[in-house]
C-alpha angles and dihedrals in degrees: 000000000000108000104225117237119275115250112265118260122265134182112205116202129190139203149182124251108273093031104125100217095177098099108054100034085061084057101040086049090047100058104022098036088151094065109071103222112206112199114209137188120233130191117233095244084053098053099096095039097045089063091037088055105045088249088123131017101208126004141199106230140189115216140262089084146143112256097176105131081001133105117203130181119213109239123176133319128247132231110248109222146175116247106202133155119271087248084054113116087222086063088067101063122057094237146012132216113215084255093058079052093046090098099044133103085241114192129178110181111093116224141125090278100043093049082043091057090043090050087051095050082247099129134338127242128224121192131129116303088248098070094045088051082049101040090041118168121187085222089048131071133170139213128198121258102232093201111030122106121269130238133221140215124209138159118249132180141167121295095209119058098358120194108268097234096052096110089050095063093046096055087052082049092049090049097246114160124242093258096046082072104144129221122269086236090054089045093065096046095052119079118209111259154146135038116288105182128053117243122261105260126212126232121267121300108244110151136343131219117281 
């Protein structure tokens, strides 16, 4: 009896909304291009279930999360921002403090309402710079927050039973070269860790709302 072949190897990678892959995925198709790489968004609240449930061999998260049977390496921080209409006074200063924000509907949740509500100068959204470049809208603008608290992005996957090319793919996150490839015994004596990617950073700062 003839054994079928087995399936091709594929790495799946997530992601939360505002991550940029593209980058990384060029480089992860130029040197493995025998290993097929799905990308995959994933929501916020799934983030921890996507990887639980195989959905996903290796995300990019964005913390709080449960790290419980997961490792995650810290990655860069994100810019928060307000994401306002264009009509919007806040539209008009560079930047905004939370107390200019004390007497705003301020949502923080991204989805076809909220933007909805944003676009009607019903409420205002803050969330990380990432997700309004990746959500742009020629009626919508956004200024950083000075004083709210920043977000990260890291890459988490499963401690049991990772996927074997998981290293692989950090190194291509970390910006290692294909010939600075380690060894598989160096690889297990090494533990993930350290930022690999500078923060966003805001314009400069020229006037603030009054």
């Amino acid at each position: 009896m003839t054994t079928p072949p087995a399936p091709p190897v594929r790495l799946r990678v997530g992601h939360v909304p505002g991550v940029t892959m593209t980058k990384w995925t060029t480089t992860w198709r130029e040197r493995f291009r025998s290993v097929p790489l799905d990308v995959v968004e994933v929501e916020e609240a799934d983030q921890r279930r996507a990887l639980d449930a195989g959905e996903v061999d290796l995300c990019f998260v964005r913390p709080p999360i449960d790290t419980d049977a997961l490792h995650l390496i810290p990655l860069y921080e994100e810019v928060p921002v307000v994401w306002v209409s264009k009509e919007h006074p806040i539209a008009a200063v560079d930047e905004v403090t939370l107390a200019d924000l004390a007497h705003e509907n301020v949502l923080t949740h991204v989805d076809a309402e909220s933007v909805n509500q944003v676009a009607l100068e019903v409420a205002v959204l803050r969330v990380p710079m990432s997700v309004a470049r990746s959500h742009s809208r020629r009626d919508l603008t956004y200024r950083p927050v000075i004083d709210a608290p920043s977000t990260r992005i890291g890459l988490a996957w499963r401690a049991e039973d990772p996927h074997p090319l998981t290293d692989e793919f950090i190194g291509v996150v970390r910006g290692r070269t294909a010939n600075s490839s380690r060894t598989e015994q160096e690889r297990s004596a090494r533990k993930p860790s350290g930022t690999t990617r500078a923060p966003e950073r805001p314009r400069r700062r020229k006037g603030r709302r009054a």
